[in-house]
N, C-alpha and C positions, 0 to 999 in steps of 0.2 A: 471429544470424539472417541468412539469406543474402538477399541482391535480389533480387528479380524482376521480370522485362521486363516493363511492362505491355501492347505487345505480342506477348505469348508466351500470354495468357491467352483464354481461349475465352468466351463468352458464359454456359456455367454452372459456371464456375472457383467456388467457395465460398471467400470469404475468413472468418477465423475470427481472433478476437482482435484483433492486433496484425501486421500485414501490412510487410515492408521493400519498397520498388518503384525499378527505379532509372529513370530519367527524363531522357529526351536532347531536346533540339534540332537544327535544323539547326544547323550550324557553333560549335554550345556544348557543352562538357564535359557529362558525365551530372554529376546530382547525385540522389544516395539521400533519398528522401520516406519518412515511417515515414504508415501508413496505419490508422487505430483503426476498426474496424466499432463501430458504433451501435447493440447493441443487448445486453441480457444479461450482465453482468460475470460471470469466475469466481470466486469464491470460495475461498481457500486459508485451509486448517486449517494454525494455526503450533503451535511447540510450545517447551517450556525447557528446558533443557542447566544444569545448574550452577548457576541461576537468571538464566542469560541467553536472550531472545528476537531471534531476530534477522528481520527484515521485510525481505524480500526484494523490493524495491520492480518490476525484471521481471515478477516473477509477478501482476501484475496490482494490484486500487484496494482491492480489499474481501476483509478476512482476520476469524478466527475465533481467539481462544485461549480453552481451556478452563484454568482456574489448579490445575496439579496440586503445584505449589511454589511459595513464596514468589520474586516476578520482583527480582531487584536492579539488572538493564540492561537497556536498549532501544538494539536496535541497526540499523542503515540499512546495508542495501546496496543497487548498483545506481538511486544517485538519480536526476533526471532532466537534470543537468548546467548549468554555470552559465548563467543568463537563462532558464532554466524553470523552471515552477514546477509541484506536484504539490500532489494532497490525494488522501490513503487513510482508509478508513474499521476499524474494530477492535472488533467484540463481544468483549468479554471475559465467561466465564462462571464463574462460583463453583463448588466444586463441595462438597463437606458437610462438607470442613474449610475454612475461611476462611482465605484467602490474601492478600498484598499486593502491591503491584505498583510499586515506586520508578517514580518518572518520570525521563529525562534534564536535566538542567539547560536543554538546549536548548528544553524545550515549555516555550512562555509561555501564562499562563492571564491567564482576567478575575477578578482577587483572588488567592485565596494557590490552592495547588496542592490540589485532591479527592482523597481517598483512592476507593479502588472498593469497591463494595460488599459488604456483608461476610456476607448471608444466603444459606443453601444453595441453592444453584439461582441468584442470584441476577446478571441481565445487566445491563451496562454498556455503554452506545455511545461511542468514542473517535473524536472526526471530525479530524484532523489536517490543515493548508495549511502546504507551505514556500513562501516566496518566493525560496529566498538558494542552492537546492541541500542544502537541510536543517542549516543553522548554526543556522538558527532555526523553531522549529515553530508555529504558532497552535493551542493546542487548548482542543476541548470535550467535556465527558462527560456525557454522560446516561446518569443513574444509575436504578437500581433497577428494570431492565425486565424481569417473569416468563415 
């Protein structure tokens, strides 16, 4: 994504998503600010390859899969680099053949690891926090949402 001066920007400039700005001083080097609007997340429909999904953490906080194969990896790209920390959120939906969906070794649960749900139609909410750059994940699922 490329900088932008912020002043180059007019008073009805519309920012959208995820904004790069670059930012000077008098007598100080510019330094690039990332700028997040407040309001509305997008939504990105993921999908499975092979039985791998890969979360393209760029694209935004809040993703969709519907389970049309058995998922055997979960995959991270685009983290948010070391000393930040993210959380994405993951409906996962069933669809009339019941599917499974391995977790990474790296999501830690509270007790042993949930399977997803396994009735037609049947939704799952996956909230996921890295603190480390994605080494390690905190997650939790809520299960069984129609």
């Amino acid at each position: 994504m490329a900088a932008k001066k912020i002043s180059d920007l007019s008073a009805k400039t519309a920012l959208t998503g995820t904004e790069l700005f670059e930012v000077a001083t008098a007598g100080v080097a510019s330094e690039k600010v990332e700028v997040r609007v407040l309001r509305g997340q997008r939504v990105t429909a993921l999908t499975s390859s092979a039985g791998v999904v890969t979360i393209d953490l760029s694209l935004g906080k809040y993703f969709t899969l519907a389970l049309t194969e058995n998922v055997t990896s979960v995959l991270f790209t685009n983290l948010p680099g070391s000393g930040f920390a993210d959380t994405i959120m993951l409906r996962i939906t069933q669809g009339a053949t019941a599917r499974t969906l391995a977790w990474p070794a790296s999501f830690r649960w509270e007790g042993s690891a949930p399977s997803v749900s396994t009735a037609s139609g049947a939704v799952d909410v996956l909230a996921l926090t890295t603190f480390d750059n994605g080494t390690k994940w905190d997650a939790t699922l809520s299960k069984g949402r129609v």
